[in-house]
Every structure is written in C-alpha cells, then in structure tokens.
C-alpha positions as CSV (number, residue, x, y, z in Angstrom):
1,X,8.7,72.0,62.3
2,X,11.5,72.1,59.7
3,X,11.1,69.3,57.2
4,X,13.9,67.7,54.8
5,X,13.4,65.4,51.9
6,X,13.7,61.7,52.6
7,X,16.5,59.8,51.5
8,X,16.2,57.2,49.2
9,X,15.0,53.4,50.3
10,X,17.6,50.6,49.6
11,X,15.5,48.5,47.9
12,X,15.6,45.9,44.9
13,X,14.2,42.8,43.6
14,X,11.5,42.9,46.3
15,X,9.3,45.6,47.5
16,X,8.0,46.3,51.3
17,X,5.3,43.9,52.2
18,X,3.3,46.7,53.5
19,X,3.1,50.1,51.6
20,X,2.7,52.9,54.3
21,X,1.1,55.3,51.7
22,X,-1.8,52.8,50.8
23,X,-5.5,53.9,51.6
24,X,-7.8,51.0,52.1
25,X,-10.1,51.5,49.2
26,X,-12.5,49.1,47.3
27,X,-10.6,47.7,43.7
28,X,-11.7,50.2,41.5
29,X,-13.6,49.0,38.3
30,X,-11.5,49.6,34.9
31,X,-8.8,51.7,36.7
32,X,-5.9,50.2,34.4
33,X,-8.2,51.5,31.3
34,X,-8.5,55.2,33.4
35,X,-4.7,55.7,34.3
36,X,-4.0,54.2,30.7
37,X,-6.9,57.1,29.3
38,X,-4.8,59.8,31.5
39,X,-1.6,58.9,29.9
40,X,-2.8,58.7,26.8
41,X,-3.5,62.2,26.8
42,X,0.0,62.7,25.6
43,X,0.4,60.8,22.1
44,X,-2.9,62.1,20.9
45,X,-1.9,65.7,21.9
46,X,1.6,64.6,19.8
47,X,0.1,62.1,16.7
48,X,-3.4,62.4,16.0
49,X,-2.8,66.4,14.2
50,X,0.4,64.9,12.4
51,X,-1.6,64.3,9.4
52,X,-2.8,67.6,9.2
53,X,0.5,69.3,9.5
54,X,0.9,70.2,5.5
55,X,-2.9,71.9,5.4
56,X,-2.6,73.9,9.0
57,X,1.6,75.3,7.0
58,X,-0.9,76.0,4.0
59,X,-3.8,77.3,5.5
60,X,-1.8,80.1,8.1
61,X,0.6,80.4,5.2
62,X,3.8,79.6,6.9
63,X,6.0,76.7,6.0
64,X,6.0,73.2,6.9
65,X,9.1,73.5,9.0
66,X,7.6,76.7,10.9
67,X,4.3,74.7,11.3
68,X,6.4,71.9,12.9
69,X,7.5,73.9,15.6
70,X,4.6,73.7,17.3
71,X,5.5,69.9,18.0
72,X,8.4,71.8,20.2
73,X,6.1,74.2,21.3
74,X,4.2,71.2,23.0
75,X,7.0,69.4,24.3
76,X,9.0,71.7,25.9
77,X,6.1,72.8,28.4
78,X,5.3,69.2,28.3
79,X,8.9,68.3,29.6
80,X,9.3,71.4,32.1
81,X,5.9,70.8,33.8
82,X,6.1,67.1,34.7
83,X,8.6,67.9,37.1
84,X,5.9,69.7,39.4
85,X,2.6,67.9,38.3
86,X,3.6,65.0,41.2
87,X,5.1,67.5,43.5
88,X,1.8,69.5,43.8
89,X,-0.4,66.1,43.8
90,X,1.9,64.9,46.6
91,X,0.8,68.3,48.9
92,X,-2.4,68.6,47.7
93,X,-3.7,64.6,46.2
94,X,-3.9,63.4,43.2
95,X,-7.8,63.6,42.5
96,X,-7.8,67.7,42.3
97,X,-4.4,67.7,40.5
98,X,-5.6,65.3,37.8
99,X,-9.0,67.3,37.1
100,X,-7.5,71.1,36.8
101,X,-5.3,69.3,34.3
102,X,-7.9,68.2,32.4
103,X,-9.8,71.0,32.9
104,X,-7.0,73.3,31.3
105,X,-6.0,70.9,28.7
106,X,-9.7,70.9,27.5
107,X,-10.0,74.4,27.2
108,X,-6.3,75.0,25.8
109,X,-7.4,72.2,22.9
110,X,-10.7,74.0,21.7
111,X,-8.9,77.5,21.2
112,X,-6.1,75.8,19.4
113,X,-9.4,74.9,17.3
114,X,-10.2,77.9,17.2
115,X,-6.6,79.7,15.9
116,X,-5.8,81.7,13.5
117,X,-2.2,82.5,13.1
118,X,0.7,80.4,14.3
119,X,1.7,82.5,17.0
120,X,-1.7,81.8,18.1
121,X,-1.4,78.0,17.9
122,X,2.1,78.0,19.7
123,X,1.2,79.9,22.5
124,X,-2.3,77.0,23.3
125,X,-0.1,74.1,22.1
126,X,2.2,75.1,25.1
127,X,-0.8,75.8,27.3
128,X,-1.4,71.7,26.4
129,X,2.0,70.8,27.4
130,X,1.8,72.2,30.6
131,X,-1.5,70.4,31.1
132,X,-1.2,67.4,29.4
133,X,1.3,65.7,31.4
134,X,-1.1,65.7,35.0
135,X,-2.5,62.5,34.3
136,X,0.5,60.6,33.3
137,X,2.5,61.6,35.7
138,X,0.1,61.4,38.9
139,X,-1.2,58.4,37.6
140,X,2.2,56.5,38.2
141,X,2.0,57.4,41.6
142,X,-1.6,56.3,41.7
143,X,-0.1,53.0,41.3
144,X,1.9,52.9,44.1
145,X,-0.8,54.6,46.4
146,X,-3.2,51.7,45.3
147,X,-1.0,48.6,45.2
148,X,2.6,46.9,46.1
149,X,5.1,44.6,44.7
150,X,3.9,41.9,42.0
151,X,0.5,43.9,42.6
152,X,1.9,46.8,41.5
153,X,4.0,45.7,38.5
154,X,0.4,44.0,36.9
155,X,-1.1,47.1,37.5
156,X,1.4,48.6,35.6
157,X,2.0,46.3,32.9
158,X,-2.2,46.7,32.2
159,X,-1.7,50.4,32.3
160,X,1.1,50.0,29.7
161,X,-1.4,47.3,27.7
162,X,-4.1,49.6,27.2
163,X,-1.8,52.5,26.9
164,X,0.0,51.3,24.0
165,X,-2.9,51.5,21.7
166,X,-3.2,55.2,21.7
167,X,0.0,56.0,19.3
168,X,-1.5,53.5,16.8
169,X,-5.1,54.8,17.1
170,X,-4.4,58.5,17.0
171,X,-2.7,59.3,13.9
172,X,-5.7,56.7,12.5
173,X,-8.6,58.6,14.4
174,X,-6.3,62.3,13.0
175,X,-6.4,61.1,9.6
176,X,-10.0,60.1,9.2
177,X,-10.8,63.4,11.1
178,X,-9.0,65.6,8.8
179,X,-10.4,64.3,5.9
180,X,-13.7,64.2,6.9
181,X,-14.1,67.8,9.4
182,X,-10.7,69.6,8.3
183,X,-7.6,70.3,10.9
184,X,-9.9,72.2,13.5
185,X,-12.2,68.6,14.5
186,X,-8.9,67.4,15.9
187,X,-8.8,69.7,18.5
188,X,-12.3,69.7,19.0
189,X,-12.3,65.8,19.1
190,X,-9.0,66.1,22.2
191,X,-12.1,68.2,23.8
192,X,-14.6,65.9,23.6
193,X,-11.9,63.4,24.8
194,X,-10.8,65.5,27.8
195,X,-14.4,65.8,28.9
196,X,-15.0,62.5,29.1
197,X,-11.9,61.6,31.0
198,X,-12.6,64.3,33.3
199,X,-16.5,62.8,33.9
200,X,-14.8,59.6,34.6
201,X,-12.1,60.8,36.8
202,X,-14.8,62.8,39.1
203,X,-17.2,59.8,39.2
204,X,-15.1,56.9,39.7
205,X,-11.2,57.5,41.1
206,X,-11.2,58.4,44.6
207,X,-8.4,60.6,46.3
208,X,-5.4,57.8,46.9
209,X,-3.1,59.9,49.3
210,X,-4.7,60.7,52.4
211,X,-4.2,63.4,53.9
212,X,-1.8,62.5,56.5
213,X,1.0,61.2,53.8
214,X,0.8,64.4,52.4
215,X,3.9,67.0,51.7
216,X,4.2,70.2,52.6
217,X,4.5,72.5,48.9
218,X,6.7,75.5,49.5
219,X,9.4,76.5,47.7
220,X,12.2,75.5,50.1
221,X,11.3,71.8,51.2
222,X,10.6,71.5,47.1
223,X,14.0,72.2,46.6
224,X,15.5,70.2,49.0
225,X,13.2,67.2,47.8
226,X,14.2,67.8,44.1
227,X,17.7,67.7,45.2
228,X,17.2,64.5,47.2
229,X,16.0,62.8,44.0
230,X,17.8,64.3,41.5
231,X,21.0,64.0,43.2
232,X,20.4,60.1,43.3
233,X,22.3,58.1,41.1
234,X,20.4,55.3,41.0
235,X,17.8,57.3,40.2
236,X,19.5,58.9,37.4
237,X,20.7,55.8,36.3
238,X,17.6,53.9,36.1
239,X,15.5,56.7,34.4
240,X,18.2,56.5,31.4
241,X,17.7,52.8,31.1
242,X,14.7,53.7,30.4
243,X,14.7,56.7,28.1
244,X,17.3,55.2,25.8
245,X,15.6,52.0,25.4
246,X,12.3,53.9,24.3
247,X,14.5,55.9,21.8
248,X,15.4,53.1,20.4
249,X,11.7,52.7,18.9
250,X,10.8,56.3,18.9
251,X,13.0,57.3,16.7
252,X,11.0,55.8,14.3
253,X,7.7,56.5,15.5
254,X,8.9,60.5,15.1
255,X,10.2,59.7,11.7
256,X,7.3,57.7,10.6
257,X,6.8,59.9,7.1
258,X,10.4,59.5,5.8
259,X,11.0,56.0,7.0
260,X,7.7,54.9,5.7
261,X,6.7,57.3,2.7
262,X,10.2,58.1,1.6
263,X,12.3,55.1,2.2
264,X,10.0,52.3,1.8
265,X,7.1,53.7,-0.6
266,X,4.0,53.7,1.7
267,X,1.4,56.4,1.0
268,X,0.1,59.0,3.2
269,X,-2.4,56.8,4.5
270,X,-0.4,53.4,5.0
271,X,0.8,54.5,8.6
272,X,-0.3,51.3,9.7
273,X,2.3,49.5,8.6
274,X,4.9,50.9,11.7
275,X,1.9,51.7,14.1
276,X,0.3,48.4,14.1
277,X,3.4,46.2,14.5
278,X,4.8,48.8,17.3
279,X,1.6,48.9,19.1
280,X,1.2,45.0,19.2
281,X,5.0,44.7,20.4
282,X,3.7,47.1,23.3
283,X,0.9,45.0,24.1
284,X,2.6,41.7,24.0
285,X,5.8,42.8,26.3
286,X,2.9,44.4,28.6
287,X,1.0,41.3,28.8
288,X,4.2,39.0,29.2
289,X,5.5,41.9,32.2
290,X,1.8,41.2,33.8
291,X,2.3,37.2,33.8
292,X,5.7,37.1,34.9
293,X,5.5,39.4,37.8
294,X,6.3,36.7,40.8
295,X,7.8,34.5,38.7
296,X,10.8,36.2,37.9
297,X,12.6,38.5,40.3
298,X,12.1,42.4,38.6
299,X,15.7,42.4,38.0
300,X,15.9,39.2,35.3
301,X,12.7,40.4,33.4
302,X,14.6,43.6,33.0
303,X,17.3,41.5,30.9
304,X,14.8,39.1,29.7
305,X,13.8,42.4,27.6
306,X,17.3,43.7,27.5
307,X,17.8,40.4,25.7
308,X,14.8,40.9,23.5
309,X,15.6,44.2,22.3
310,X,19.2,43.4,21.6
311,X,18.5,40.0,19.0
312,X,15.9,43.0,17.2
313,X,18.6,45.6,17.0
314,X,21.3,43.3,16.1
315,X,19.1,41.6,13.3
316,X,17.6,45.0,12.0
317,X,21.5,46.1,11.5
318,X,22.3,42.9,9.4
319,X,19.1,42.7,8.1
320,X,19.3,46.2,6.5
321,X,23.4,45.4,5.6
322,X,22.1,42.2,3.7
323,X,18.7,43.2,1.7
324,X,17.0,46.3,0.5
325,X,14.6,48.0,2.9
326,X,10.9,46.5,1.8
327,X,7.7,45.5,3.6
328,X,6.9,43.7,5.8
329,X,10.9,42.9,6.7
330,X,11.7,46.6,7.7
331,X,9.2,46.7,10.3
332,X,9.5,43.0,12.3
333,X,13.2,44.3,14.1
334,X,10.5,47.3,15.0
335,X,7.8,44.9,16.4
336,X,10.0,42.7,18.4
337,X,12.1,45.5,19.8
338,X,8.5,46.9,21.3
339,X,8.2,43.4,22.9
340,X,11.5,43.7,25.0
341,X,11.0,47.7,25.5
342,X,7.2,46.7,26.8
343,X,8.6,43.7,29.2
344,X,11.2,46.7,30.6
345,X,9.1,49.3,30.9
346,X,6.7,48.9,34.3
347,X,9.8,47.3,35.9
348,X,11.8,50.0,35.3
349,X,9.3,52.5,36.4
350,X,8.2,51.0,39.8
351,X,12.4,50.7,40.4
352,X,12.4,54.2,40.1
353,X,9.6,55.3,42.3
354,X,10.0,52.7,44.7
355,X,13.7,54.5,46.3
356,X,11.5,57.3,47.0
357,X,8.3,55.8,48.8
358,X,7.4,59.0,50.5
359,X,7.5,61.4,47.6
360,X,6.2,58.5,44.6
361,X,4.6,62.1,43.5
362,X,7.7,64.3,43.3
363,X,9.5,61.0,41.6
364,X,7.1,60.2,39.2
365,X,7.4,64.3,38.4
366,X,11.4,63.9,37.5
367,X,10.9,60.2,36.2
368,X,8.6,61.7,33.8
369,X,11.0,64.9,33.3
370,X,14.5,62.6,32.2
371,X,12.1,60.7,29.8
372,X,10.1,63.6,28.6
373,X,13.5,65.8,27.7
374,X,15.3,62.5,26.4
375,X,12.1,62.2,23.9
376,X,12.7,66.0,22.9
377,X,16.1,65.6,22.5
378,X,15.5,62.3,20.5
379,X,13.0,64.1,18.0
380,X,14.7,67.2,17.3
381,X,18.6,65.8,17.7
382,X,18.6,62.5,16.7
383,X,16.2,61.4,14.9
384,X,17.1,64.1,11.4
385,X,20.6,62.5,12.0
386,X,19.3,59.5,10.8
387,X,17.1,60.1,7.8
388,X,19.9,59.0,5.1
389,X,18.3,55.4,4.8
390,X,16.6,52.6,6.5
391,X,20.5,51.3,7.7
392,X,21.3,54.4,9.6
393,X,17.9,54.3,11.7
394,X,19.0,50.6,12.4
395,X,22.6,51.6,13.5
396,X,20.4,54.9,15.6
397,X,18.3,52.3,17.4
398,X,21.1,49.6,18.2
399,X,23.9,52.4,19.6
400,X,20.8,53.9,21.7
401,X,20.0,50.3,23.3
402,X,23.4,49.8,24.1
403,X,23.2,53.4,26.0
404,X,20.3,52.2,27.9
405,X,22.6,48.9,28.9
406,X,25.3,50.7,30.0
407,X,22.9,52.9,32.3
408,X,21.3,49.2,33.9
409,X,24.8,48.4,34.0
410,X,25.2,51.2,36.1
411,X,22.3,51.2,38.4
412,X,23.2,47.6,39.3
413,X,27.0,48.4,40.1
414,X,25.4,51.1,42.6
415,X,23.4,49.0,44.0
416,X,25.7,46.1,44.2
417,X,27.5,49.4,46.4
418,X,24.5,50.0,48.4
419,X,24.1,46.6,49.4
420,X,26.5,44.4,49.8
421,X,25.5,40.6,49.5
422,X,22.5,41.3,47.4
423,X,23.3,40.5,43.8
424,X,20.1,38.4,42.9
C-alpha cells in the first residue's frame, strides 16, 4: 500500500477538540519535570564544561580557539540529527527512541571523560550531539500525544518553566565541579545525570503513540514526508519566529565571558549576574504562557510577547546610547526580553506541530533542526560580530527581533491566504 506524507492541517487560534493520536493513559506524575530533564540534556552538554574550557586548551596543549571547536563539534551533529530523532520515534514510539538516546549519550559523556587528545574529544562530543537531542525533540511530540489545545500549551509552558533553569544551573554546577574534581567530573557528572533520566524514563513514561498511528520508516516515504514539511511555508515561517526571537537573548548567553568579564568587569565566577536574570525572565514568561492559555487566543499572546520583547530591545538600544554599560542596568533589557521570548515560545511550538498532526514526530525533528542550525549560525556568525561593546550586542538583539516579526508577519499573511475570513 503506497503511502504519501500528509498535507498540512489548516489550523490556527484553536486546536481540534479531539486529538486522534492521543492514548488514554493515567496523568503522569512530574511529567513537565521529565520532558523538561530530557531537554535539558542539551545546555548542560553546551554550558556546564564552559568553565573548564582554558584548563582542557592547557592540559591537551592546544589553543583556546582549537579547544573551542569542540562546541561546533557538538552542535553540528546536534543540528543534523534532530531532523530524524522524531522521524524514527514516529515509526517506532517514543519510549525506545528516548532510552537508546540516553543510553548513547551516557556512554559518549564518560569517554569524553576519559580523553586524551582533542581529536579524541571531538570525535565523543559529536557522538553527544547525535544523542543528545532524542529527548528534546521526542519530548515535544510527547506533548501532543498526551494532551490538546489550552491542555497542551500548559503542558508546554511547565516544560519551558522547569526547563529554563538548566542554562543558569549548569555553568554553576561546571564551575563548582571544575574546581573541586578537575574538567573530567563534568563529564562524569552528565553520566550520572543520563543514568538517572534514563531510570526515570524506563519506570514512569509509558509509550504515547500506539501502535496503530505509527509511520512507516523507509527511505522513500521519509523523503516525501520531509518534503511535505519542509516545503511548508508556514512552517518555515513560524519556525523563524522562533529562532530569531531566541537569538535575540542567545547571543548573549554564547557571549557570556566578553559581555560580562570584558565589557562590564565581572570575574570568572560572577556568571550569575546574566544567568539568573535570563533564567527568571524564562520562568516568568513560562508561568504567564501557562495562565493565559484560554484566556487569550494563541495568536495575541504571541504579540503580547512580541510586545514585550520589543520595549526590552528598544530600551537596551537607548539605554546603552545614553549611559555606560554597568550592573545591574546592562542586564534588566536581558531579563525582560526572556519574559516576552518565554510567553512566545510554547505558542509558537505547538503552531508548528499542530499543521502536521500525523507526523508531530517528523515536525518536532525539523522544528528542532531550523532552531538548532539558527543557534549555530548565531554562535559562530553572529555573535563575534558583535563583541565591540555592550551597544553593538543591543543593536544584534533588536535587528534579530525585528527578523523574527517579519517572519510572524509572514506566517499570518499565509494564513490569512489559507483561510479566508479567519483573522482573529
């Protein structure tokens, strides 16, 4: 029986009433505070060893910048292999997927610990990326196995509350770990951190795709599904709202030792000062997604933190035009951006999966992909751009919002298209 990728549902502001992937399965206890574990996999892998950066260039006797490259090294595989981390969960569920990932990522984390040359550590940092990406990914589509429409978006916004604590934590947790153990109980601690995740997975997250909803994986109706998404324009358009609005903060999360050590005077361990106020913007916006899902249409909570985001940039540009960069100033704009990024983001996401219902997997996969790759792009391209001073990372972040915009802009316009009469 010859198979072809679905087309994309026509739907906005509203989702179906009935989601005809969901499995009738007890609530399952702490399951915001598992996916948000499984995606946090990711800025651990990417912040907690940043601290020990200078000692692993020193103690393999290569450079800094060399040493560095195994951020790319992680990334790259990272970017390439979310696109098929939801296309194999979606043939074979997302239980099995999600513990070979963890699995592999454990095992890939304790010989990094266990390296010896940096050819050594680039080749297991890429065996990470291609790993560390399952449970993020799957979990998104977890989601929308498990629940529907303002269900859904709290679901989401609670992943995204207890997910946004991780890039705040880890290069804390790195630090301390460095100091104390040396560059090798890093890697040993993302074991031990794998493990657990993986116990908890097996015991307590049951398999959320039966086995009837499930797609065939072969190499044909793969490609004719990738198409079918990536060929969407909404889809497209959509994603970018949401890539560009998180470059708009990550640029300085990536550039946290010049904009904090070299520009404003903070020592090596002072990182605080942009993780905390970044991290509690992502919990706020999170929380506020959570409480206004049914009380505002998904559409104006998008420009509620459209609206959000731009007073931050705006005021961060004039701010840094008008005064000297100095604590705490330079870091509010950063703290109420998060806000209106945060209030975006589970909107965003579920718009995105929710015009491919059948394949949330395979969406999730090339969601994950544009964001992943625009992340990249922003740390190696854009972010060094912007080093100069604490004025040209304000004009970075405002020109990158209005990117993101222009791409909701778009998505609505196409929509608008799609279906006439239905501008709410």
């Amino acid at each position: 029986m010859k198979i072809a990728a679905l087309p994309e549902i026509r739907t906005f502001g509203r989702v179906p009433e009935t989601n005809p992937l969901s499995v009738s399965a007890p609530r399952i206890r702490g399951l915001p505070f598992l996916l948000a574990s499984l995606s946090a996999i990711g800025p651990f892998s990417v912040d907690a060893y940043l601290p020990s950066l200078p000692d692993l260039a020193h103690s393999m006797e290569v450079s800094e910048l060399a040493m560095q490259q195994t951020l790319t090294a992680y990334m790259v595989p990272f970017a390439l292999m979310t696109l098929w981390h939801g296309a194999i969960s979606d043939a074979l569920g997302r239980r099995r997927v999600i513990l070979w990932g963890l699995a592999l990522f454990a095992i890939s984390s304790g010989v990094c610990a266990l390296a010896r040359s940096l050819e050594g550590l680039l080749l297991f940092r890429a065996i990470q990326g291609l790993s560390a990406g399952a449970g993020m990914v799957v979990g998104r589509a977890v989601v929308r196995d498990l629940r529907d429409g303002e269900s859904a978006q709290r679901l989401m916004s609670h992943v995204m509350m207890a997910f946004a604590l991780a890039p705040a934590i880890a290069p804390i947790i790195g630090g301390w770990l460095h100091t104390w153990f040396g560059w090798q109980s890093i890697f040993l601690f993302l074991v031990v951190y794998a493990f657990v995740i993986w116990l908890w997975v097996y015991r307590a997250l049951p398999e959320t795709l039966p086995v009837a909803a499930r797609q065939p994986l072969n190499p044909a109706f793969l490609a004719r599904s990738y198409w079918s998404v990536l060929q969407s324009a909404r889809f497209l358009a959509v994603c970018l709202t949401f890539t560009l609005n998180f470059a708009g903060v990550f640029i300085y999360i990536v550039s946290a030792p010049v904009f904090l050590m070299r520009h404003l005077g903070v020592a090596e361990t002072g990182f605080l000062w942009l993780f905390g106020p970044t991290t509690s913007g992502l919990l706020l916006g999170a929380w506020a997604s959570g409480r206004l899902a049914g009380r505002l249409t998904p559409r104006r909570t998008v420009w509620c933190g459209f609206g959000i985001m731009l007073a931050a940039a705006v005021g961060n540009v004039l701010l840094n035009q008008l005064a000297p960069p100095e604590l705490p100033w330079s870091v509010v704009p950063v703290f109420v951006y998060s806000v209106g990024m945060s209030l975006a983001v589970p909107t965003l996401t579920l718009m995105a999966l929710d015009l491919f219902p059948a394949q949330r997997g395979l969406a999730s996969s090339c969601q994950s992909f544009v964001h992943t790759s625009g992340a990249a792009a922003t740390a190696a391209l854009i972010a060094p751009l912007l080093w100069a001073s604490t004025l040209s990372f304000a004009w970075g972040s405002l020109v990158l919002l209005i990117g993101g915009l222009l791409s909701f802009v778009v998505y609505l316009a196409l929509e608008a298209r799609s279906r006439p009469g239905r501008y709410v």
